[in-house]
N, C-alpha and C positions, 0 to 999 in steps of 0.2 A: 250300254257299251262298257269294257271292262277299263277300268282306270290305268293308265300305264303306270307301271312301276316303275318310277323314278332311279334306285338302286341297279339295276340292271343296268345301268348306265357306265358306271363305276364298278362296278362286282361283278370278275369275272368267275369262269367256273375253277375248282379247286383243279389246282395243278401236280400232274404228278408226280410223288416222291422221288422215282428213277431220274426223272427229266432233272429235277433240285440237285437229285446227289451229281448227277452229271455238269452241270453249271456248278453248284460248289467246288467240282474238284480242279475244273478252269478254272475260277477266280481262284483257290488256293496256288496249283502251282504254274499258275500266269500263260500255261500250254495246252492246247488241244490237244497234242501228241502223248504229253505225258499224262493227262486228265484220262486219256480212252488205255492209259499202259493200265494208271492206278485203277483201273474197274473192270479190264478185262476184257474190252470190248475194242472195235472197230475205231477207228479215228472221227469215219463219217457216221458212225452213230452219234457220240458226243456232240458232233457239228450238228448233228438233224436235231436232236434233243432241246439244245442251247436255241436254234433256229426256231422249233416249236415255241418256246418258251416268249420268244422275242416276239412272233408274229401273235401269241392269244394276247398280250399283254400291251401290244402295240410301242413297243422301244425299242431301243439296241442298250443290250447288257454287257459286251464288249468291243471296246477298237482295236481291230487285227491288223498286227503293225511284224514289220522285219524283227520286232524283238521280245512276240509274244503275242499274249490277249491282253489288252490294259482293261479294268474294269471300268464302267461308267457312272458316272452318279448314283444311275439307277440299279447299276448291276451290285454297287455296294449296298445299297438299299437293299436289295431283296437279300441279299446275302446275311444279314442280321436277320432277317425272319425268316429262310432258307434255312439256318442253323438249327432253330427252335421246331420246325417243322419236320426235318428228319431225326431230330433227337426224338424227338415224342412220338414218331410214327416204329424207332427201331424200337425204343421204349414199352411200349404198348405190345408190338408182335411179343417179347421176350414174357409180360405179364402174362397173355392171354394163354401162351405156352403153358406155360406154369400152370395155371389154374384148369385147364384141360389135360394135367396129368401126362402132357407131351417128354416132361423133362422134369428133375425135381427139384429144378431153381437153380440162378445163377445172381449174383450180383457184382458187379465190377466198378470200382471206384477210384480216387485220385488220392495220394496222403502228399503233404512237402515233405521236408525233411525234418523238420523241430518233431513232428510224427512219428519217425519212425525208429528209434531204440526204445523208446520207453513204453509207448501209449499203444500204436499198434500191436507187439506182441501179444501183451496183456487185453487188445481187444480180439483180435485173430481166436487166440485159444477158448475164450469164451463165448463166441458168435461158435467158432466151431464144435462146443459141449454141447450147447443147446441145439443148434442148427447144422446133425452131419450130414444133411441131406441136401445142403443149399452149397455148391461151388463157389466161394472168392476168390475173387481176381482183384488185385491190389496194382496200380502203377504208380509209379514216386516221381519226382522231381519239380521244378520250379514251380512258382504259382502260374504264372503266363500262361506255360504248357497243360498246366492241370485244367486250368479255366477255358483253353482252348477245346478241350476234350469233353469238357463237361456241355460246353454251349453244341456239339455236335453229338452227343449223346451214346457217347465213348464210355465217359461214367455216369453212374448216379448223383453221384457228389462228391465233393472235393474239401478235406478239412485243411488246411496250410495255414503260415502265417503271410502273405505276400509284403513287400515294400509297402512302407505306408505313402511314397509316393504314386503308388499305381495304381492306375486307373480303371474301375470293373466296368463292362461291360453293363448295360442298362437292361439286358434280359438275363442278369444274375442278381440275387438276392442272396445275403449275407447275415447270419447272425454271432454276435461273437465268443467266442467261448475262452480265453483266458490270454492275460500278457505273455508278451514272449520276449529274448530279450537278446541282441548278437553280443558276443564279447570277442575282443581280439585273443588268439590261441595259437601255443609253442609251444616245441615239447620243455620238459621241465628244467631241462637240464640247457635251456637255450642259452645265450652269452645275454639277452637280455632281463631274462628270469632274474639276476643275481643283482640286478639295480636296484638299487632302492627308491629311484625317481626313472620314469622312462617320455624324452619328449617326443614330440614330431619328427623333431628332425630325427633323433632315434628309428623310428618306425620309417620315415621316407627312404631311409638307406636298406631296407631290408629288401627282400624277397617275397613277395604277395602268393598268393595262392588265389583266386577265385575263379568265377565265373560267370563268362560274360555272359550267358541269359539272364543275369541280375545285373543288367548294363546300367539301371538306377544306381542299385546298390553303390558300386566302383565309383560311378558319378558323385554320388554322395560323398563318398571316401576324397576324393580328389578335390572337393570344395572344402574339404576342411584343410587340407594343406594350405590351398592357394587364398582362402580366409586369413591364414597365418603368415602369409606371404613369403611360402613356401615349395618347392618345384614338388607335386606329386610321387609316389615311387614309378621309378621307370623300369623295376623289374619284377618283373609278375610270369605268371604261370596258368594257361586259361583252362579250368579241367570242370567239368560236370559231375565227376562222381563222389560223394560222399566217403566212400571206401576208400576208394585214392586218396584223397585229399587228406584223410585224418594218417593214416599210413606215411605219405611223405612229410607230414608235418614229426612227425616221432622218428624219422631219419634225417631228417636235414636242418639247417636253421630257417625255412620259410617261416612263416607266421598267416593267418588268414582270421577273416572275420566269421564268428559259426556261432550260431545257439548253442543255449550252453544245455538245452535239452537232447542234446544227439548226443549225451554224454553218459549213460545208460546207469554204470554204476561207480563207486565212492571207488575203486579199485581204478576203473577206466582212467577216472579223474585225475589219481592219482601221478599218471603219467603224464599230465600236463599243466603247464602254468596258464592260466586263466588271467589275463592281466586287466585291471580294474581301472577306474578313476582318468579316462583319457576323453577325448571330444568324439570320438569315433564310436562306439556303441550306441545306436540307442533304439527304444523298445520299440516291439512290434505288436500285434494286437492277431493271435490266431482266429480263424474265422471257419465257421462252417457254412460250407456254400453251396448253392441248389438253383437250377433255371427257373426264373420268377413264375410264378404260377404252374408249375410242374409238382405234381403229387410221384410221392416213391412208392415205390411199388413194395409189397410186405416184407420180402426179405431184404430190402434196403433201409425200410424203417428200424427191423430187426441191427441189421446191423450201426446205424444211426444212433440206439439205447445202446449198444455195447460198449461205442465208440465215447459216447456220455460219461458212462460208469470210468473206463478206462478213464480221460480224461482226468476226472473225481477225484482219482486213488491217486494218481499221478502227481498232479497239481494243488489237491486238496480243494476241499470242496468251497471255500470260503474264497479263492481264487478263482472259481468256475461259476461262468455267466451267462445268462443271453438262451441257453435249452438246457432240460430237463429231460429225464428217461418216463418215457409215454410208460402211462402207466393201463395197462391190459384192459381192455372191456370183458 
């Protein structure tokens, strides 16, 4: 008589990827209605799907209430391996394309912002010398967002420097590749440029510039006033964009916290006062980051070395750490 398989117990059959993206896009945006807008489909498909899901696995993944889906224990639980699962399934379709000559390669990734005037350019032009035949796709902004995109398999990898108080995600792996560092920034000609000492209270009276998706950031900023025993600045300005943000700093007397690597060249600089030696600055540690145990597929590794090099020239080589440009078989 055959042995029961104990496993079969606990191990159910693989679930699938439709049913997952369908429950991810409930748990993201807390509705059924707008879960079945974002995928195109039927309201009661997403219901059946999430339903499937509930009955092979024997729980409830959410509680349906007047003000939404709230997720359950277990609905967050699967949603952490839910992520990794359709990364690597969209992952994989895109490789196998490629390598059956369906298409002649795409690869799409994540940069922050300390990224993107100096390193990107310089890596873009060179991935594209070597590689005219592979499509880049580049999207920018905070680390949260970048990491958010990576763990659903949006990019390949994400190179940023995040808050050093934030917290990664335990199916991303990180190696690091060189300090980075905020400074507070005004245009040159600010009323506080011409101090010869600038304090707190100096800076609490100004006009902030940031952005709340770096909700630590501001937090941080606000504990060193009240460390000093100090009212925080109460005037600020919440914007996202990079472009904006260096533009109204060179028309107005705001002031904002920024890397001083979004600052391309000796010319740019020129136009702004960099102001030094305060309790507000301090360094960040740029990372390059990949879903743990996820292999990139060639033209992501391709672009990975470019990204390397660029860094190199950048930053200088005795600055840069943690990876190295794979070198060819």
């Amino acid at each position: 008589m055959r042995e029961p398989d104990l496993r079969a117990r606990f191990i159910k059959p693989s679930m699938d990827p439709q049913k997952l993206q369908h429950f991810l896009s409930v748990y993201d945006t807390g509705s059924f209605s707008r879960a079945a807008k974002s995928n195109d489909v039927s309201q009661q498909a997403v219901s059946k799907s999430v339903a499937k899901l509930e009955e092979s696995l024997g729980i409830k993944l959410f509680e349906r209430g007047a003000y939404g889906a709230e997720p359950t224990n277990f609905g967050h639980a699967l949603a952490r391996r839910a992520k990794v699962i359709t990364a690597e399934t969209r992952l994989a379709a895109a490789e196998i394309s490629a390598l059956r000559g369906a298409d002649r390669g795409y690869v799409r990734i994540g940069l922050g912002w300390s990224f993107l005037t100096r390193i990107a350019p310089m890596m873009i032009t060179r991935f594209s010398d070597k590689q005219p035949g592979i499509t880049l796709s580049i999207t920018s902004g905070d680390s949260r967002t970048l990491f958010d995109k990576l763990l659903r398999g949006e990019v390949e990898f994400v190179a940023s420097a995040p808050p050093t108080e934030m917290e990664l995600d335990s199916a991303l792996e990180t190696v690091e590749l060189f300090d980075d560092r905020d400074a507070i920034v005004m245009r040159k000609d600010h009323p506080l440029a011409r101090k010869d000492t600038v304090s707190l209270e100096n800076l609490a009276q100004q006009t902030w510039l940031l952005s709340m998706q770096l909700q630590m950031q501001w937090n941080r900023i606000c504990n060193v006033f009240l460390a000093a025993g100090l009212t925080p600045p109460t005037r600020y300005v919440d914007m996202d964009s990079v472009i904006l943000a260096k533009s109204t700093l060179l028309q107005s007397d705001s002031i904002m916290l920024l890397a001083k690597e979004l600052f391309a060249t000796e010319e740019e600089r020129a136009q702004y006062h960099i102001l030094e030696g305060t309790e507000l600055p301090v360094p960040r540690t740029a990372y390059f980051t990949t879903r743990r145990n996820s292999v990139l597929q060639p033209a992501a590794q391709h672009l990975k070395n470019e990204l390397v090099s660029a860094c190199r020239s950048v930053v200088g080589l005795n600055q840069l750490r943690g990876l190295t440009v794979a070198k060819k078989p």
